[in-house]
C-alpha positions, 0 to 999 in steps of 0.5 A: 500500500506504501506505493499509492502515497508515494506514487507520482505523476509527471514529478507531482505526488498524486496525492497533491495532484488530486488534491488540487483537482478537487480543490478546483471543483469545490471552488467552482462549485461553490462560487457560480451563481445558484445552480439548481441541484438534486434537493431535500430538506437542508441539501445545502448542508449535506453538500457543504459537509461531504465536500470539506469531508473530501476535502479533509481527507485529501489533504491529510493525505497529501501534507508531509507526515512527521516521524516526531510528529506523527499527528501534526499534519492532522491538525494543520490540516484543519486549520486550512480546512478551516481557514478555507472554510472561513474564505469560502463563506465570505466570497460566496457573499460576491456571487449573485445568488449566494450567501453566507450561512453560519449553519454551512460553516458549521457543515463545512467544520463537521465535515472536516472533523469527519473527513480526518477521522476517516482519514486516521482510521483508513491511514492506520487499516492500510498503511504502515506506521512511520518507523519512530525515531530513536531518543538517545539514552542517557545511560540509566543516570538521571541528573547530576 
């Protein structure tokens, strides 16, 4: 499994790549004028919380992980999911038919919350743990 979080595409990590097409796709989606999509009752919400759940999950996948660190990505990726969450929300207010809700920001950080989650349990089914750095000793003597 190592090989699909190594893999490359024309020198770029398919991880990154993949991330910037979706990336692409949500933008778009979320900044045209209204566009009527299949609806029920707050689908708005729902699209909002599987779009940044996908967005999570890609990005945990293509930030650099830290042997020292093995959790730090998890959280800097939230932090530009939700950074982007917030940037997302205010240019909407720009596109005719648009409009920021409290309630899609919310659906936005649901689903990122979400998205590492999955990220973590699928991370630790499929893929190896990173090999943990070796603390030197202090030869058994505490203190002088």
């Amino acid at each position: 499994m190592r090989q699909i979080i190594t893999t490359t595409v024309l020198g770029m990590r398919l991880a990154s790549l993949t991330l910037v097409a979706y990336w692409s796709v949500i933008f778009t989606g979320t900044h045209i004028p209204s566009v009527r999509l299949p609806s029920f009752s707050n689908a708005d919400k729902a699209y909002h919380f599987a779009a940044f759940t996908g967005l999570a999950i890609l990005l945990a996948w293509a930030l650099p992980k830290s042997r020292r660190h093995p959790r730090r990505h998890l959280l800097i990726a939230l932090g530009i999911g939700v950074a982007y969450a917030i940037f997302d929300e205010s240019t909407q207010l720009l596109v005719r038919g648009r409009s920021a809700e409290v309630l899609d920001f919310a659906a936005d950080c649901g689903g990122l919350l979400t998205g590492l989650f999955v990220y973590s349990v699928l991370r630790s089914l499929i893929a190896p743990p990173l090999p943990k750095l070796h603390q030197p000793s202090c030869g058994g003597r505490v203190g002088m």
